[in-house]
C-alpha positions in Angstrom: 214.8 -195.7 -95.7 214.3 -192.0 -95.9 212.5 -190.0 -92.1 209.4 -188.6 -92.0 211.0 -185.5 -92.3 212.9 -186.3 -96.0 209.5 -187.7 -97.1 207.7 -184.4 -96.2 210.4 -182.6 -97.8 209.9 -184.8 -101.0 206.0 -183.9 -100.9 206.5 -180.8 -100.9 208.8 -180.6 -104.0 206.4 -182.7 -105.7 203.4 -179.8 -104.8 205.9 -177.6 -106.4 206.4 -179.4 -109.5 202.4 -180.0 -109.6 201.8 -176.3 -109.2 204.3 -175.5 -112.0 202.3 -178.0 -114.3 199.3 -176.5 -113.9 200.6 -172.7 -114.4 202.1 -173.6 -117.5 198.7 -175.3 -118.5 197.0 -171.7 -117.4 199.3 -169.1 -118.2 200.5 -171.4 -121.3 196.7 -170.9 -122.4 196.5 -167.0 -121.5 199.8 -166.1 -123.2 198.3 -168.0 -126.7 195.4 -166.0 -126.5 196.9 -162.4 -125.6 199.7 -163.4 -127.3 198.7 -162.0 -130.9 198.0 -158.4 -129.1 201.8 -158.1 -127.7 203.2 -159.7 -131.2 204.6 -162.7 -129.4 206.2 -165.1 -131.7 206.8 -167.7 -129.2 203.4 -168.6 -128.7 203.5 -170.1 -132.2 206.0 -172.3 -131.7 205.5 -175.8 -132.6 207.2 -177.3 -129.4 205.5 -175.0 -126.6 202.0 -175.7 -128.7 202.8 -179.4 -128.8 203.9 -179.6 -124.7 200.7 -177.2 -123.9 198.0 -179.4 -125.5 199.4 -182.4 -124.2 199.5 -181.2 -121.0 196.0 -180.3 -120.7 195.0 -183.7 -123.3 196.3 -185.8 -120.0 194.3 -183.6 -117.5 191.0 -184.0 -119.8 191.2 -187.9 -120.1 192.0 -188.3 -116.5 188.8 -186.7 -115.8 187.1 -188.5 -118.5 188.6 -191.7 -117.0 187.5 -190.9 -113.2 190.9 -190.9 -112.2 193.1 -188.8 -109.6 196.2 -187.3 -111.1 199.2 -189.5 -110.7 200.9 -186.1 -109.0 198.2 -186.2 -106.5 198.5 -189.4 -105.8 202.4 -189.6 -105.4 202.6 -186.9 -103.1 199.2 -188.3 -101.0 201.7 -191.3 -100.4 204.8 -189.3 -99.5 202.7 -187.3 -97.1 201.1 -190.5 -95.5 205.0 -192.0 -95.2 206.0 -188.7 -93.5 202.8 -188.9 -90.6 200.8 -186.2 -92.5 196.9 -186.5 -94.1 197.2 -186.6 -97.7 193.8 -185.3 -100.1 190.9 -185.9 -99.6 190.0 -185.5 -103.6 192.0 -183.9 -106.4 194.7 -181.9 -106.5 192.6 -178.8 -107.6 189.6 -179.6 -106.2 191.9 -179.4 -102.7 193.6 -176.3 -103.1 190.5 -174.4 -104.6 188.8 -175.7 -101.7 191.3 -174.0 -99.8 191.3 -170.8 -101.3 187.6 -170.4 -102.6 186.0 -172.5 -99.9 183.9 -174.2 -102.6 183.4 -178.0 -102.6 182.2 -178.9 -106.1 181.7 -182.7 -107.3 184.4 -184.4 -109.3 182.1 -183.9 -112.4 182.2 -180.4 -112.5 186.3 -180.6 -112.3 186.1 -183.1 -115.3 183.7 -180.8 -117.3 186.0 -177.8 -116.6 188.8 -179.7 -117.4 187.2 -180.8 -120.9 186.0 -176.8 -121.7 189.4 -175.5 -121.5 191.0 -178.4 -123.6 188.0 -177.0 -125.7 189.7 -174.0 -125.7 193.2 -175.2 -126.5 192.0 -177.1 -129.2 190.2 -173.5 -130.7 193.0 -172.0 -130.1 195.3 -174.0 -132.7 192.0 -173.6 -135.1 192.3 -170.0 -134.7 196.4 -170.4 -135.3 196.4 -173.0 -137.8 198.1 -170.9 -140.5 200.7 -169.6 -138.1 201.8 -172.6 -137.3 201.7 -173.8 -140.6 203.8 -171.7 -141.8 206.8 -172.1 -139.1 206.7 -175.6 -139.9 207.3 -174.9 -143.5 210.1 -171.8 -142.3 
């Protein structure tokens, strides 16, 4: 049986992994769209495109389905186990509470979530050829 202290320790590695998640989702998206300025080949890769859209596809149909991110909810239970408070709501609705101070409804999380899959999604429109061709290459 792992101490409060090992459990807390676990938590926070999970808040790591869940903040790495959602820089790649970010910075994944920012890098595809700068990306033809710098001449970044990368950006078209098949893979990274692949990883990127399904990463944001299971953020959007969480919010579509009302539910919390299984991260969220992993760590909320290692944080109870180690004596601490877990969220009170979402992941990102918690730390941009903490940082912004703004306490929006769940629905406006889920409709931001949904706009920038919209933006994914236009993103391999606008690089459909692209990556047509390196799957042809």
């Amino acid at each position: 049986m792992a101490t409060p202290v090992q459990y807390q320790l676990l938590a926070d590695a999970l808040l790591l992994v869940h903040v790495a998640f959602v820089a790649f989702v970010l910075l994944g998206c920012v890098a595809i769209l700068v990306g033809p300025l710098f001449l970044w080949q990368w950006i078209y890769s098949r893979r990274f495109r692949w990883l990127h859209a399904a990463a944001i596809g299971i953020v959007v149909l969480q919010a579509w389905l009302g539910r919390l991110c299984p991260l969220t909810i992993w760590e909320n239970d290692l944080r109870r186990r180690a004596g601490e408070a877990g969220y009170e709501a979402s992941f990102i609705q918690h730390w941009l509470k903490q940082i912004l101070y703004y306490d929006f409804p769940l629905w406006v999380f889920g409709l931001a979530y949904t706009i920038f899959g919209a933006v994914v999604a236009g993103l391999w429109w606008r690089d459909r050829e692209r990556l047509a061709a390196r799957t042809r290459s």
